[in-house]
N, C-alpha and C positions, 0 to 999 in steps of 0.2 A: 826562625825568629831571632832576633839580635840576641847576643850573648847578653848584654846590657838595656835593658827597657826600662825608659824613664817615667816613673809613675806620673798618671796625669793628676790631676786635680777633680774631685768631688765630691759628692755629698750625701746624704741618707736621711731618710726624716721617719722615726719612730714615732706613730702615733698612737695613743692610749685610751681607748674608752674607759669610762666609768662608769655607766649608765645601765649593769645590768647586775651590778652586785658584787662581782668578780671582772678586777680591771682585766683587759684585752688590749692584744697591738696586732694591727694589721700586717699582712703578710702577703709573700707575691710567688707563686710558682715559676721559677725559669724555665723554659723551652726547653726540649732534651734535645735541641738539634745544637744550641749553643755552647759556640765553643769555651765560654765564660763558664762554670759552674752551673751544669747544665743539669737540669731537675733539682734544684737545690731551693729551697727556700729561703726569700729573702727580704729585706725594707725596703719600700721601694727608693728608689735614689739612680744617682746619675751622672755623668760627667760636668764639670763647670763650663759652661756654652760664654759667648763673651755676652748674650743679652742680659745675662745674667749680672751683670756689673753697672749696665743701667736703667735698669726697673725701679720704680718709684715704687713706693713702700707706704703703708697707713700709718704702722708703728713700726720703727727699727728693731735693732735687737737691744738689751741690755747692754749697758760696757761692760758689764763683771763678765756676760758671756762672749761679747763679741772680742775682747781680749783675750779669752781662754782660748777660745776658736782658730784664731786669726796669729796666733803664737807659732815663734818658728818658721816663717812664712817660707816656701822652696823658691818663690817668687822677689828676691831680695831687694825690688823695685814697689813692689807692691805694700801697700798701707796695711798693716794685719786687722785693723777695726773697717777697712775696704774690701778685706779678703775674706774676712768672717760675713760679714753679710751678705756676700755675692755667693756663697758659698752656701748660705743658709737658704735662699733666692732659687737656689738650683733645685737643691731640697725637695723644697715648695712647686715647683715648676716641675719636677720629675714627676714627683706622687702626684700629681695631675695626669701627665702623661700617660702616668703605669696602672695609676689606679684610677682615674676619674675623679678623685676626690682633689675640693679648692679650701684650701689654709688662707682664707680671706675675708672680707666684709664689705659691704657696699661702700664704695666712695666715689666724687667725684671723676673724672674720667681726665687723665694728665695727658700735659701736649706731645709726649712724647710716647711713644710705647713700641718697645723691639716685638719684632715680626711675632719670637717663639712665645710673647707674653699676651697675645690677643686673645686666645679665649679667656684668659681674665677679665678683661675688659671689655670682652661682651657681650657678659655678664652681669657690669658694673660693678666688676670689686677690684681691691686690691689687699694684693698680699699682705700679711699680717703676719710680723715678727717679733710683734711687744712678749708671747707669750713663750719663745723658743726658749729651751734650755739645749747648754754641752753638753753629749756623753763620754762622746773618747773618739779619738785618734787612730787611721788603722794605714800602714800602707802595705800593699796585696805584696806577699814573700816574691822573689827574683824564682823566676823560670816558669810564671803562669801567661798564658796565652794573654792574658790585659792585664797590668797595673795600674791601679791606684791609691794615691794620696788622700781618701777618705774622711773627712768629718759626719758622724753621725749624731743626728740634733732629736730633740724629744719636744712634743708639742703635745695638748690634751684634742682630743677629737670633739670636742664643747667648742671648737675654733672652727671649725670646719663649716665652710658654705655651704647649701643646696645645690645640687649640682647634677647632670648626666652622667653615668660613667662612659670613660673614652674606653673603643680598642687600644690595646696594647701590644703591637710586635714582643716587647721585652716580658710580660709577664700571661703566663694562662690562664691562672687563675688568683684570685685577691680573695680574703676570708680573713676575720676577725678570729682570734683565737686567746683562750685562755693563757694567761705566763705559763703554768703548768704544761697546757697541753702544746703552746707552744716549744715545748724542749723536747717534746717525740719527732717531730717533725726531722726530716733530712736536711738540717743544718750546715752552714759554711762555720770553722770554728771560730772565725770572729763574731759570725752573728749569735751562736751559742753566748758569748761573753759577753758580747751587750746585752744581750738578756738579763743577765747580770745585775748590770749596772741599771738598766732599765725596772727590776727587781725593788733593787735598793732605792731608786729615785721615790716610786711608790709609795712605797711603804714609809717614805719622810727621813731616809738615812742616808742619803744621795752621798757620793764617793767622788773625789778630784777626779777632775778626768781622766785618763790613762791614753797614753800614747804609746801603741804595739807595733813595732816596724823589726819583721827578719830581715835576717842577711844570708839565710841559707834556705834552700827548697823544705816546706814544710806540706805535710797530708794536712787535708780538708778533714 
């Protein structure tokens, strides 16, 4: 592995039910075969693909968060309110992927649509990002098998289309779980800390985003 591995670009979408009394955020088992954080529980989420910069959208995101997001950009070419939403996009288009579940609503069907984004479409929805919020900022510590430059977004599961769930290569198993019972689980320690944040959001005390980036090998 390179001494030097350049974090890539991606994303994470925390979703939250309310609907049974005690909010819940979905979660995804990784493979123990992978070399990633292997058996660990996690959001699902994913790297930024390019289709992901031009999917039409129902609702964008907020500027208050697509500025928070989109801050800082590694990409110094890149628009940060073009890079937050592509990034949120991915999000959306991951937890599809990993979990089967569409962050969408029916809309008309646009002239255009990249390859990775057709089961959207047909479906006849499209993504929906009026509702995203930021959590925080993560890029994976120097000397892990993958980096990445992470945004983790929060969306209510009240958004979430009707849907199939898909196989997932990346994830075993998916389960809705308590904040509580999700802090037993075998956690990555970032995703421990969005819990966190994810906590605070809740409960109506939501916290500036936090941006966590080592510079030295850290334990999980």
């Amino acid at each position: 592995m390179p001494a030097r591995q350049r974090p890539r670009d991606a994303a994470t979408l925390v979703l939250v039910r309310r609907d049974g009394g005690t909010p819940a955020v979905l979660m995804g088992r990784r493979a123990g075969g992978h070399a990633f954080m292997p058996d660990k529980w996690v959001f699902p989420g994913g790297r930024l693909d390019r289709a992901d910069w031009h999917m039409a959208v129902l609702r964008d995101l907020d500027a208050a968060v697509a500025d928070a997001a989109g801050r800082a950009p590694r990409r110094p070419t890149a628009s940060p309110r073009r890079l937050a939403r592509a990034l949120a996009l991915a999000a959306v288009r991951e937890t599809f992927e990993e979990a089967g579940l569409l962050l969408g609503q029916p809309a008309p069907t646009p002239r255009r649509v990249p390859a990775a984004w057709a089961p959207f479409v047909a479906r006849g929805l499209l993504p929906d990002l009026g509702g995203v919020a930021y959590l925080a900022r993560a890029i994976t510590p120097p000397g892990r098998s993958r980096r990445f430059d992470a945004r983790f977004f929060l969306a209510d599961a009240s958004g979430l289309a009707a849907g199939e769930a898909s196989s997932s290569p990346e994830l075993e198993e998916t389960r809705w779980f308590p904040l509580a019972e999700a802090r037993s689980l075998d956690l990555p320690t970032v995703t421990r800390a969005v819990l966190d944040l994810v906590e605070a959001h809740v409960a109506g005390r939501p916290v500036p985003p936090p941006f966590w980036a080592w510079h030295r090998r850290v334990a999980d």
